[in-house]
C-alpha angles and dihedrals in degrees: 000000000000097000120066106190104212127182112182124355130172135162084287113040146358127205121215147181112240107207116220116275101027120112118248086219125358132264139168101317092073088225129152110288133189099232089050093046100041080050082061096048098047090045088055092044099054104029090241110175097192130027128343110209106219123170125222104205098165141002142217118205123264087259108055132067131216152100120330139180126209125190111236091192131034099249092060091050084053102048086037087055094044089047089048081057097049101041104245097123110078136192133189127194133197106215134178123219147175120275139004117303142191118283078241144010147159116219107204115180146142101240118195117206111227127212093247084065091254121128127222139194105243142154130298081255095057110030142033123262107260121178129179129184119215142192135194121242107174142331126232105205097181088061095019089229125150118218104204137175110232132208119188116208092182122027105220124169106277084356093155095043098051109048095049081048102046082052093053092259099098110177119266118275089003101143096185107054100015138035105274134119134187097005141122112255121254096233129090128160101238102171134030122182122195145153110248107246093236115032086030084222109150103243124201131212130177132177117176108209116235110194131080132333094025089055089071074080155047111239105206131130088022083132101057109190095054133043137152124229118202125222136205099189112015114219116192109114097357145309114305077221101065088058095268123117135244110263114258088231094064093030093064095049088057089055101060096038087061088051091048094045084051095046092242086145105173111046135179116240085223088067081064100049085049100057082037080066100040090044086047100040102232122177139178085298116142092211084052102048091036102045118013109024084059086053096043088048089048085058097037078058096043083059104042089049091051091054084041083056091048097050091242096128128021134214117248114170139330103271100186112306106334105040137227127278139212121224101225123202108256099111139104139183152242122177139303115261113240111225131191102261092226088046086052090060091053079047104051103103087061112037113069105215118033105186133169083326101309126113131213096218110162140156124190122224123191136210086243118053125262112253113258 
């Protein structure tokens, strides 16, 4: 496996996609495993010619895909295990599983792991108390298939899969508790939450799998509190057309939902001011560096300090005078508006990525409202 997909790493940590089918660790089979290949990674990276110390502090099945974390110190390993006791680490899945089910549910069960590695509802005496919470997503009829997001409040061996199958909705593809064969399981951890084991910031990660089976929907809205909605022609305080800007409101949220689509995490709010100038058009001016750019900079603040609010976006550091920010993972997607490649030219000043005729224009909207 070539491509490591990594989505944040520091001195302390690295996050990470496991793809389906690969081992968390490795075992007798001798297969391809993530804390072997991330040990590579780091090796190469760094030009490290001995060991590279790397901390397994939890683990997905073979089977099933999703975010990781892996500790790169020991310390780290340490503070992301102690997290892990005291449930502070926490992992939600998206499954997919047979039949209709209720819009919400929580499964609570004593599950008994078994020598032959399966797991099995039992009593209070036998097994150890396991409880999930669930929401629907969406239902497919034509396959009567439910698509569900799944919390885990314990973490037991096959928890997910057995308890949808020990209530007659196995997951999708899953050969051991339901009635598939040859098919890619419907379970895949989307979302892991942690404090950093130094800063002891809660950081946020999501992935959205792609490949089947999760193609049979369109995963949109599966985090429900954020989502982004594109737009072709913005409309605030009048087309950008008709030789009025975009709001700065709406310009710096663009901003930082480009950074966030091209994985530019941590930005510079200087970054900002500078594309306020290009989409303005400022210039050396006096009257535009004594009067307006002030005021365009004062509303620029007032929203970086409401997605600040919503916990859209995170403080890192002081970078000169305005400070550095963290994109943090509470954002979905919908899909990428499709421009007219000629349009997008008369646009440029305004959209912040013109590719092959496609345009990143996004605005974000919030579950509380914007300050006015």
């Amino acid at each position: 496996m070539n491509n490591l997909n990594v989505l944040y790493e520091d001195n302390h940590i690295i996050v990470v996609v496991k793809p389906v089918n690969i081992l968390s660790q490795s075992d007798i089979t001798n297969d391809p495993d993530m804390l072997t290949i991330i040990k590579e990674y780091l090796k190469e990276k760094y030009h490290k010619p001995g060991n590279v110390y790397l901390g397994l502090v939890h683990r997905l099945d073979r089977v099933v895909g999703g975010v990781m974390v892996f500790a790169k110190t020991s310390k780290g390993a340490s503070r992301l295990s102690d997290a892990i006791r005291n449930n502070k680490l926490e992992k939600i899945y998206l499954a997919i599983c047979h039949g209709k089910v209720d819009k919400s549910d929580t499964f609570i069960d004593y599950l008994e792991k078994k020598d032959d590695f399966s797991t099995i509802v039992t009593d209070k005496s036998h097994g150890k108390l396991s409880e999930l919470s669930y929401e629907l997503i969406d239902y497919d009829e034509k396959n009567d298939l439910s698509l569900v997001k799944v919390k885990l409040k314990t973490g037991r061996h096959h928890q997910i899969r057995v308890q949808f199958a020990s209530r007659n909705h196995p997951l999708i593809g899953d050969n051991r508790y339901g009635f598939d064969s040859n098919k890619e399981i419907g379970l895949f951890a989307y979302k892991l939450s942690f404090p950093h084991p130094i800063t002891k910031e809660i950081i946020s990660f999501t992935y959205l799998p792609k490949d089947k089976p999760f193609n049979l929907f369109e995963l949109k809205n599966v985090n429900w509190y954020w989502c982004f909605y594109f737009y072709g022609i913005i409309i605030h305080i009048g087309g950008f057309m008709d030789n009025k800007k975009i709001s700065v409101d709406e310009l710096v949220r663009m901003f930082v939902a480009n950074s966030y689509l091209n994985e530019q995490r941590i930005f510079k709010f200087s970054d900002i001011y500078k594309y306020i100038e290009r989409c303005y058009e400022l210039d050396d001016d006096s009257y535009h560096n004594e009067v307006l750019f002030p005021y365009l900079i004062h509303e620029a603040e007032e929203t970086i300090e409401d997605m600040l609010n919503n916990e859209v976006i995170s403080y890192v550091y002081p970078e000169g005078n305005y400070g550095m920010y963290r994109v943090n993972n509470k954002i979905d997607f919908l899909e990428l508006a499709k421009l007219d490649k000629e349009y997008l030219e008369d646009m440029r000043n305004v959209f912040l990525d013109i590719n092959g005729g496609k345009a990143f224009a996004m605005v974000l909207k919030t579950s509380k409202p914007r300050r006015k």
